[in-house]
N, C-alpha and C positions, 0 to 999 in steps of 0.2 A: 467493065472496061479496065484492064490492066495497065499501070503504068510505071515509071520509072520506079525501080529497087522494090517491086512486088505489090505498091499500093495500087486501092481501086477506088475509085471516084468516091465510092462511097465510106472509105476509112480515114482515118485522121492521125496525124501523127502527131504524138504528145511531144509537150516541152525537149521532155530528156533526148526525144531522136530528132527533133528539127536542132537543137547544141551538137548534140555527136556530130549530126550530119555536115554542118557549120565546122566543125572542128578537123575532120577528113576531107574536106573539101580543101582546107586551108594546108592541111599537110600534104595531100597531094599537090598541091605546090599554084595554086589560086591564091593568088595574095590582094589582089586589087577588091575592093567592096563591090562594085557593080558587078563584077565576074562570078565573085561569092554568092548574092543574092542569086545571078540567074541561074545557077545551079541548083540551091539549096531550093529554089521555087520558093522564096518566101518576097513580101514586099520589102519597101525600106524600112521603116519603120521600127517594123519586130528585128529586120536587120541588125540595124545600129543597138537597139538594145541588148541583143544576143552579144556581139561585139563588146560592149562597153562593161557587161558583164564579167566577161570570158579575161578583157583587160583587167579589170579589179581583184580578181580573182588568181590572175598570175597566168592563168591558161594561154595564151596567146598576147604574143608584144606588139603593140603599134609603132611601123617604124615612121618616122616625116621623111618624107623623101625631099623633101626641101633642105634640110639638114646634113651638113656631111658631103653636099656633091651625089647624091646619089638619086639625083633626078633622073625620073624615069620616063615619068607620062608628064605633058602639062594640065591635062585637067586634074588626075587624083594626086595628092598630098599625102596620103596616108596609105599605109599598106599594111598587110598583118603576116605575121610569123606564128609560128606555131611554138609552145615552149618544152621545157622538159616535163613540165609538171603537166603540159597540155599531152604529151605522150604519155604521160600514165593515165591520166584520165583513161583514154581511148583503148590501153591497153586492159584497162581495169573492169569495162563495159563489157570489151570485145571477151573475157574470160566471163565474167556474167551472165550474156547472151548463150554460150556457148555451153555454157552450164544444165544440163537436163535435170530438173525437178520429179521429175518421174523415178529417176533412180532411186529416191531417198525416200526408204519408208518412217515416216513418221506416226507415232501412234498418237492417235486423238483424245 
């Protein structure tokens, strides 16, 4: 059974693509953390960790929306942006992925 971005019930998708996926998500322009989660289909949990990572890291800024007048919702407080450094990431992967290993004869 097929589902969302080609996975099937039975594959898993490692660290590095549940972050990308968290990260594109955020860039296409998903800012609030519950919206995030039900996209990325992750729980909260690994959520907020992913998050709190991605902030230490520079990858993505947490903005307070309580701060500044820039209330938005009154339940979330926090929202997340995407940074410059979170675009290379993404664009860094995306040349990665795209990269065929096949070309490249290497002798053994």
């Amino acid at each position: 059974m097929a589902l969302r971005g080609g996975w099937t019930i039975e594959s898993r998708r490692s660290k590095l693509e549940i972050y990308l996926e968290v990260l594109q998500i955020i860039r296409g322009g998903t800012s609030k953390p519950t919206r995030i989660m039900y996209q990325a289909n992750i729980s909260w949990q690994p959520l907020t960790r992913i998050l709190r990572s991605m902030v230490s890291q520079g990858i993505v800024r947490e903005v307070d929306t309580r701060a500044g007048g820039r209330k938005r919702d009154k339940r979330t407080s926090k929202v997340y942006e995407i940074t410059m450094k979170g675009e290379s990431v993404i664009k860094y992967f995306k040349g990665a992925k795209d990269f065929d290993l096949e070309d490249i004869n290497i002798p053994l």
